[in-house]
C-alpha positions in Angstrom: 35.8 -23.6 -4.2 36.7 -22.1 -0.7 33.6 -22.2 1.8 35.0 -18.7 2.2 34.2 -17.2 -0.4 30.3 -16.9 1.2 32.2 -14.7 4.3 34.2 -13.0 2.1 31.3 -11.9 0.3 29.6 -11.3 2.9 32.3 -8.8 3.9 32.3 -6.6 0.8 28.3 -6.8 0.7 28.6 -4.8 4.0 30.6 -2.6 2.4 28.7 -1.8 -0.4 25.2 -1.2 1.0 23.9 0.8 3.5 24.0 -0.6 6.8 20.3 -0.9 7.8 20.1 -2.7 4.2 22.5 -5.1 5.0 21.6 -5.7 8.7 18.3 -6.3 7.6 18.8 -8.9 4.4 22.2 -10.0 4.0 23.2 -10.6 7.5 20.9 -12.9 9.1 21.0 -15.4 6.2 22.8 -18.9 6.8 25.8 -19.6 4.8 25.2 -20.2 1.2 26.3 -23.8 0.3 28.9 -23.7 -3.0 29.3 -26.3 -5.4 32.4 -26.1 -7.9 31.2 -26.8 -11.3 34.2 -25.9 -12.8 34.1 -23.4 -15.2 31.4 -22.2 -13.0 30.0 -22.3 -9.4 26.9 -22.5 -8.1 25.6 -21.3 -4.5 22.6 -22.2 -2.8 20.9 -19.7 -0.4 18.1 -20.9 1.8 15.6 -18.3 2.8 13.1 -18.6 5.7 10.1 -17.5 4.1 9.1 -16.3 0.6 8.6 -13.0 1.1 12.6 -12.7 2.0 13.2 -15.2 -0.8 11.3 -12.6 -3.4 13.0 -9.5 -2.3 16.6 -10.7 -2.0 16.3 -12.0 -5.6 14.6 -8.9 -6.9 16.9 -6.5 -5.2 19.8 -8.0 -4.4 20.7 -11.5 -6.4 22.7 -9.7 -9.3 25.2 -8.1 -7.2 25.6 -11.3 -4.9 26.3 -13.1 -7.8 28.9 -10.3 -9.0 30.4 -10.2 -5.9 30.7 -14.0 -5.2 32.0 -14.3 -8.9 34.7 -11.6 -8.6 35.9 -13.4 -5.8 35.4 -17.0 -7.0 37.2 -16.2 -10.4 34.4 -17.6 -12.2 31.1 -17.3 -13.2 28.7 -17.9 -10.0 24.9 -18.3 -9.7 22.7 -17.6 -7.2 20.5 -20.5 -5.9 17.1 -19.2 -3.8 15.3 -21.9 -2.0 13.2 -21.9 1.3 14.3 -23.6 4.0 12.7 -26.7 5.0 10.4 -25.6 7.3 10.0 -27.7 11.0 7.6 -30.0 10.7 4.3 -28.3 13.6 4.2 -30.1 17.2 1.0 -32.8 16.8 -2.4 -31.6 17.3 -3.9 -33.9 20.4 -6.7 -35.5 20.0 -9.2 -32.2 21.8 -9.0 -28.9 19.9 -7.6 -25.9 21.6 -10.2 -24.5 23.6 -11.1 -20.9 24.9 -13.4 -20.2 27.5 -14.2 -23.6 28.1 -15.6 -23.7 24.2 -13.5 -25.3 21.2 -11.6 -22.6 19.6 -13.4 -22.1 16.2 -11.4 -22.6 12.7 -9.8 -19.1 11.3 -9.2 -17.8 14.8 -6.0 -17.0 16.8 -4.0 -20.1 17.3 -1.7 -20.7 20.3 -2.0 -20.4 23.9 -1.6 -16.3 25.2 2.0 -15.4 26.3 3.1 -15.7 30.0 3.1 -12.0 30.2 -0.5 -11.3 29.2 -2.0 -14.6 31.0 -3.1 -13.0 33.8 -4.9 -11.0 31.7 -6.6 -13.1 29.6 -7.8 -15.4 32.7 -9.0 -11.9 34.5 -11.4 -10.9 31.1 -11.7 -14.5 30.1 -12.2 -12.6 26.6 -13.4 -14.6 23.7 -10.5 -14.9 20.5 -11.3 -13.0 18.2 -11.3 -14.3 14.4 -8.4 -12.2 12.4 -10.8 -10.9 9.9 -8.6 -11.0 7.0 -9.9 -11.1 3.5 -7.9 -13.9 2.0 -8.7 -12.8 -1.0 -6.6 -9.5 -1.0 -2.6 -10.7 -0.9 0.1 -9.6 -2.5 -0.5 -12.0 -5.8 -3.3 -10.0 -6.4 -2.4 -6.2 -6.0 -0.9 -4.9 -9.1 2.6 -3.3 -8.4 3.2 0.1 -9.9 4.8 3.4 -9.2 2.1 4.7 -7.3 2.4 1.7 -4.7 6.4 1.1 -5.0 7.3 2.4 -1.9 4.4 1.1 0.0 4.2 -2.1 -1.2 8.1 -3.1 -0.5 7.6 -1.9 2.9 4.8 -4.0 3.6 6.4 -7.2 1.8 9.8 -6.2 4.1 7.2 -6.2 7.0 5.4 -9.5 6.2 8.6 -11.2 6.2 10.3 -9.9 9.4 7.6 -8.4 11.4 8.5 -6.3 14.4 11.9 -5.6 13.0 11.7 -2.2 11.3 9.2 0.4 9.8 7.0 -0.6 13.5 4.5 1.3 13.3 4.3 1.2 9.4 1.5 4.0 8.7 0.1 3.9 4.9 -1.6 7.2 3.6 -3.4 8.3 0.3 -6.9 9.0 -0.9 -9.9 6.9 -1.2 -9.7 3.6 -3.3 -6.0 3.4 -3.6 -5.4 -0.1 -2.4 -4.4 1.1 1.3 -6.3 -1.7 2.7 -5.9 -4.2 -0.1 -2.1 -3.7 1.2 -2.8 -4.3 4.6 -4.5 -7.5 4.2 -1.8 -8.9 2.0 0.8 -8.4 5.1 -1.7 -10.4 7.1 -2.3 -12.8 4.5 1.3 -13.7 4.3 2.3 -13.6 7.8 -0.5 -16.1 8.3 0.5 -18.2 5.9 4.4 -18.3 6.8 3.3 -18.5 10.6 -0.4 -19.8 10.9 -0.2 -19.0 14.6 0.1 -15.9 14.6 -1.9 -13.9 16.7 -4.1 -11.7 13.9 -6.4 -8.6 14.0 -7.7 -6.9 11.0 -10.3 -4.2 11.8 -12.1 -0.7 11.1 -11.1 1.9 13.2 -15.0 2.5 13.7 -15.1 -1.2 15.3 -12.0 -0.3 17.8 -14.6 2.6 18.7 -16.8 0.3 19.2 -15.0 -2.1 21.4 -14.2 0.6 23.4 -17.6 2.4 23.5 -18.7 -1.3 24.2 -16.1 -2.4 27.4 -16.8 1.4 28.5 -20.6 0.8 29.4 -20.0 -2.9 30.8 -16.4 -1.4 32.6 -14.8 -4.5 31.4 -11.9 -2.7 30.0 -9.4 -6.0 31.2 -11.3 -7.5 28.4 -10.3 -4.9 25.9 -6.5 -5.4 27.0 -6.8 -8.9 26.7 -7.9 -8.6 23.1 -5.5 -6.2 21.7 -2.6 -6.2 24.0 -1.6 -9.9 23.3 -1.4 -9.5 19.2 1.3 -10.4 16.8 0.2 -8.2 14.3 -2.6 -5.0 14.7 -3.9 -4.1 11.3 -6.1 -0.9 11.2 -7.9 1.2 8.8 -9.0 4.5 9.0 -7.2 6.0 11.9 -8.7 9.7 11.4 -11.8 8.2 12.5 -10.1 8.7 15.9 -10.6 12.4 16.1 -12.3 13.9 18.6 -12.7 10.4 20.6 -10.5 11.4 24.0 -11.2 7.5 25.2 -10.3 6.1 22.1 -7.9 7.9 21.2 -6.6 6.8 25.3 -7.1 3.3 24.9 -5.2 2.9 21.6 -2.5 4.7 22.7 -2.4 2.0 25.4 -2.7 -0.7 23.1 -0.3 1.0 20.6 2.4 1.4 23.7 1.8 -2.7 24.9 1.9 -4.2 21.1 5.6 -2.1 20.7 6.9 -3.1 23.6 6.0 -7.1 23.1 7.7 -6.1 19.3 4.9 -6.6 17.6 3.8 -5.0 14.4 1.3 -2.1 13.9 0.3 -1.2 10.5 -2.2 2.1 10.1 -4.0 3.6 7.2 -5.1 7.2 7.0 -6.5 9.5 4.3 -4.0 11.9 5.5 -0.1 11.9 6.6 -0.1 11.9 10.3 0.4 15.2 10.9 -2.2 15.9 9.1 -4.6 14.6 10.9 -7.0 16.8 12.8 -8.2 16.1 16.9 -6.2 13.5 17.4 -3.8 13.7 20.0 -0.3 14.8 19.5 1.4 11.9 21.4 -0.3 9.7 19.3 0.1 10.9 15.8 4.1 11.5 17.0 4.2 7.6 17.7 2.6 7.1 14.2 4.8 8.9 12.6 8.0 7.2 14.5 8.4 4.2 12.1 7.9 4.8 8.6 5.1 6.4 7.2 4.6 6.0 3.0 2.2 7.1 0.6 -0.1 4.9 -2.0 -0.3 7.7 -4.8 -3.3 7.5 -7.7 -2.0 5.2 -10.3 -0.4 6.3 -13.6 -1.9 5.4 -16.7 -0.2 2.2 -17.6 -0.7 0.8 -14.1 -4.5 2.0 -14.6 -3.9 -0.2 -17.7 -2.4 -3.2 -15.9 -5.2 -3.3 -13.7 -7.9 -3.5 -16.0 -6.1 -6.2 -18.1 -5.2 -7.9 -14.8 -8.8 -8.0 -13.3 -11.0 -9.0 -16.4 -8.5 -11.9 -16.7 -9.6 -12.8 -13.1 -13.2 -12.4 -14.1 -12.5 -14.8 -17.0 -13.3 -12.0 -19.8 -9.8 -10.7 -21.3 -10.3 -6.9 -21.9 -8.1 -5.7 -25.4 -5.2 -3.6 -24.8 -6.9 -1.3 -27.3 -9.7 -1.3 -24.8 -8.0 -0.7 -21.2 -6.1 2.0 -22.3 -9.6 3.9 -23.2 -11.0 3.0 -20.2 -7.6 3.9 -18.2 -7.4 7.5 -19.8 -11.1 8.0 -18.8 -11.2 7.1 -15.7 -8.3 8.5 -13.5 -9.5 8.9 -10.1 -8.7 5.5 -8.2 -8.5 2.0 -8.3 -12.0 2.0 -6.9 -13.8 3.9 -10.3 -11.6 1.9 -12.5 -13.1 -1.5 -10.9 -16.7 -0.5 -11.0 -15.9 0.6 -14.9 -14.4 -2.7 -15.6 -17.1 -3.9 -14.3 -19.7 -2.1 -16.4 -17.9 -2.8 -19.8 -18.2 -6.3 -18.7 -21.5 -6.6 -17.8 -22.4 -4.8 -20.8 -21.0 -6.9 -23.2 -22.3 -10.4 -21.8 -25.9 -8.8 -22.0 -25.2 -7.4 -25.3 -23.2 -10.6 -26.1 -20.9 -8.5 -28.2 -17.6 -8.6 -28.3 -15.7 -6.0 -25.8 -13.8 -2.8 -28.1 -13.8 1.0 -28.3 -16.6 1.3 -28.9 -18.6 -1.0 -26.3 -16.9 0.2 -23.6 -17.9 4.1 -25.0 -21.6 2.8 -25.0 -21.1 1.2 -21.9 -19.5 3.9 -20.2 -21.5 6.7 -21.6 -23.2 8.1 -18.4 -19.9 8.2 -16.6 -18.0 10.5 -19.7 -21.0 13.1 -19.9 -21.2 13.4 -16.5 -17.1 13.9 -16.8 -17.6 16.2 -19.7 -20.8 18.3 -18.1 -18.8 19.0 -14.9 -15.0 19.4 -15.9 -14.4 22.9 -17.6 -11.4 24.9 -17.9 -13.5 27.8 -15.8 -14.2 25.1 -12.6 -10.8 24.2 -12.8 -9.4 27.5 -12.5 -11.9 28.6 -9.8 -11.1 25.4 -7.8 -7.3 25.6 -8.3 -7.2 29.1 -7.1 -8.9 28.9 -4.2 -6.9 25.5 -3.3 -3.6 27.4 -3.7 -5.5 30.7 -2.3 -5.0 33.1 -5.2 -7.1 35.3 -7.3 -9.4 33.1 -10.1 -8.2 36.5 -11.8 -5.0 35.8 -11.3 -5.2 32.7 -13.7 -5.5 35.0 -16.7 -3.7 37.9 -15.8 0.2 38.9 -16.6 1.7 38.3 -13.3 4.0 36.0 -12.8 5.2 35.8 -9.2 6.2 31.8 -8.7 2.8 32.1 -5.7 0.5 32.4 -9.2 2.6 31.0 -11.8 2.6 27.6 -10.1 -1.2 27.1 -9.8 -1.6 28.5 -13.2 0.3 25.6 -14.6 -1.3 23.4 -12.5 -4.6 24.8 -14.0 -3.4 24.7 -17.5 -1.8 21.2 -17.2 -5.6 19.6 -15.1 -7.3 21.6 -18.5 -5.6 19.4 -20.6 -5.4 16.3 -18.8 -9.2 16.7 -17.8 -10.9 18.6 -20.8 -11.3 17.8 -24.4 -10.0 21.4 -25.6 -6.5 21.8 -27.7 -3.7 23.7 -26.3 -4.8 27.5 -28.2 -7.9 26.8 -26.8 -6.9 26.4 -23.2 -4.1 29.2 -23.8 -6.8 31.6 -25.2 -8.8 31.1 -21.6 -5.9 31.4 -19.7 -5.4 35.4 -20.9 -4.5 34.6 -24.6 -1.4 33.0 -23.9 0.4 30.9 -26.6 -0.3 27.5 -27.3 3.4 26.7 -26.2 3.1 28.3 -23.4 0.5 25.7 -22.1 2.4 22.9 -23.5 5.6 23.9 -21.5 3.6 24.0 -18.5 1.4 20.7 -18.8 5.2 19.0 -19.6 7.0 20.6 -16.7 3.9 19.9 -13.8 3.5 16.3 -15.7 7.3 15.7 -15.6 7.0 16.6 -11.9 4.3 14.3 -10.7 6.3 11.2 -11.3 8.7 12.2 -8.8 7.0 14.8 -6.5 4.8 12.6 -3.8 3.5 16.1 -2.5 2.5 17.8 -5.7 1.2 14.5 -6.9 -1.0 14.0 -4.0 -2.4 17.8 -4.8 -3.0 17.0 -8.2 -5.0 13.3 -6.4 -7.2 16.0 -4.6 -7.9 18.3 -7.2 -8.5 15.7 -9.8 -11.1 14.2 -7.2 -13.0 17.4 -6.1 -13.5 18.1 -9.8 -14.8 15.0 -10.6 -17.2 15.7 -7.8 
């Protein structure tokens, strides 16, 4: 079979997706190598790293192979394999060393670049260890909906870092797996390139650092410690606001790490511009790359979770049995660990075996306290004054789409987060029919799937009730 056939197919690839797409994946790949079989074909694609290797057959292997088949006139299939990888210069015989002291195991490896060596002589800063929990990679997060978007960004930026989505800025409520995310870029970009320059941090200990070089005016040491990264992952940037010289010394950082193409990855409880006292040059430069959100997971990645992690833990939970827990607890990956772990616990010191009706028992303070403090009257107090309407307005006639809309937001969190049928809840909500409250709780349900913004309301609501 022709050698051209790869170039060929290269050709129509470019056609057929978008050009960032193909730019990005298609094009930098070597040449697949094609073997006639003949009836069939097969091509073999070497990948650099995994991450690449993963995505390319998840999102685009099946068309490959349909276009190199069309153009083959016979069956083709795809071949993924990394690419032997060059084997690392030889250690010598004295470990690296910084500041006259051997350079301890887990820290940065490799000597600074030319550009920020005067730098690093001037501060003589220590190197910092990355701080990355190895624990959290992407093996270990539990792909869903609510993380799609998110998650393919961050595998797209752990296998070419400092190509696009730079900064990448990750936003959602508490417990969603924002930093869990971030680790697993680090993770894998260590493991792909172990000397890579690292930094996983807080943005309370960036405060500190510069709180820190602020009182000792040693502020060459703070440039040689964040300037010179490959990769700057941060949590927490609203913890910025209000902190002028913080907020002046990221930017700084932020402005030397883009221009060196290195990679910035952010988390926030909030989009960027939503984020209060912060400076507006700074949350314009996080918004500049891509900005995604981690939503609250949907029930059957609430289930997958559960079934995932007491696998880990060595105690399978029943399907039966996740999918109780899952509809209870709703709020964020967070709760639905610490229940897991209760049920767990619960059943080794009752040494009975885990179903319904353990995990009711074991879970019983957390459903009161659900029960005591969700009612249909909270929820319509606290939806109307989220959306700023009457808590009249809930059960009155008008129906202006400014009222209607947070009414069937109300009666679709009443059902969701209340034990009471649908005459019940249409009853409280002015005597409406029951169908009236079913249309709603199926139209605002239908919607969260595929509104980020109303879902993220719904996150917020769901969370202030709970308390």
């Amino acid at each position: 079979m022709s050698a051209d056939v790869w170039s060929q197919g290269c050709e129509r690839l470019a056609t057929e997706l978008p050009e960032q797409q193909f730019n990005t994946w298609i094009r930098p790949l070597p040449a697949a190598e094609l073997v006639d079989r003949g009836d069939s074909a097969v091509a073999t694609l070497r990948v650099p790293n995994r991450f690449k290797l993963d995505w390319i057959r998840n999102q685009y292997a099946a068309r490959i192979e349909s276009v190199l088949s069309d153009l083959a006139g016979k069956p083709v299939r795809l071949d993924l394999q990394l690419a032997a990888r060059e084997a690392p210069p030889r250690p010598s015989s004295e470990a690296p060393r910084s500041n006259g002291h051997p350079q301890a195991a887990g820290q940065w490896l490799g000597a600074p670049s030319s550009s920020n060596a005067g730098a690093y002589a001037q501060a003589a800063a220590p190197t910092p260890q990355h701080r990355l929990n190895t624990a959290l990679t992407f093996d270990t997060l539990v792909p869903g909906r609510a993380n799609q978007m998110a998650r393919t960004a961050a595998l797209h930026v752990a296998g070419a870092p400092g190509v696009m989505y730079n900064p990448l800025f990750i936003y959602g409520g508490v417990g969603l797996g924002k930093t869990h995310l971030i680790h697993a870029v680090g993770n894998a970009l260590l493991r792909d390139k172990p000397d890579a320059r690292i930094l996983y941090l807080h943005a309370e200990q960036f405060i500190t650092d510069v709180v820190k070089n602020y009182q000792r005016k040693t502020f060459d040491e703070l440039k040689a410690k964040y300037h010179s990264l490959d990769l700057l992952l941060i949590d927490d940037v609203q913890f910025f606001a209000g902190k002028e010289r913080t907020q002046e010394e990221f930017f700084n950082a932020f402005e030397a790490l883009l221009a060196k193409r290195a990679h910035i990855i952010m988390t926030s409880d909030t989009y960027p511009k939503g984020l209060a006292d912060i400076d507006e040059r700074l949350t314009s430069r996080f918004d500049a790359g891509l900005t995604v959100a981690i939503e609250p997971p949907e029930l059957e990645m609430r289930v997958a979770i559960l079934m995932k992690k007491s696998d880990v833990e060595g105690t399978p939970m029943p399907e039966d049995v996740a999918f109780f827990v899952a509809k209870n607890v709703r709020a964020n990956v967070r709760e639905l660990e610490g229940a897991l772990r209760k049920v767990l616990a619960y059943a080794r010191f009752s040494q009975k075996d885990i179903n319904i009706a353990l995990a009711r028992e074991a879970l019983k303070d957390l459903l009161s306290i659900q029960n005591r403090q969700v009612g249909v009257e909270n929820i319509q107090k606290t939806v109307a004054d989220f959306y700023k309407i009457k808590v009249a307005d809930m059960y009155s006639k008008k129906r202006p789409a400014s009222i209607a809309r947070p009414r069937q937001i109300a009666m679709y969190l009443a059902k969701e987060l209340t034990q009471k049928s649908l005459p019940e809840i249409g009853e409280l909500f002015g005597g409406r029919d029951h169908t009236t409250v079913l249309h709603a709780v199926r139209k605002i349900g239908g919607e969260r799937g595929k509104n980020t913004e109303l879902n993220q309301q719904l996150h917020v609501l769901e969370q202030t009730l709970k308390g």
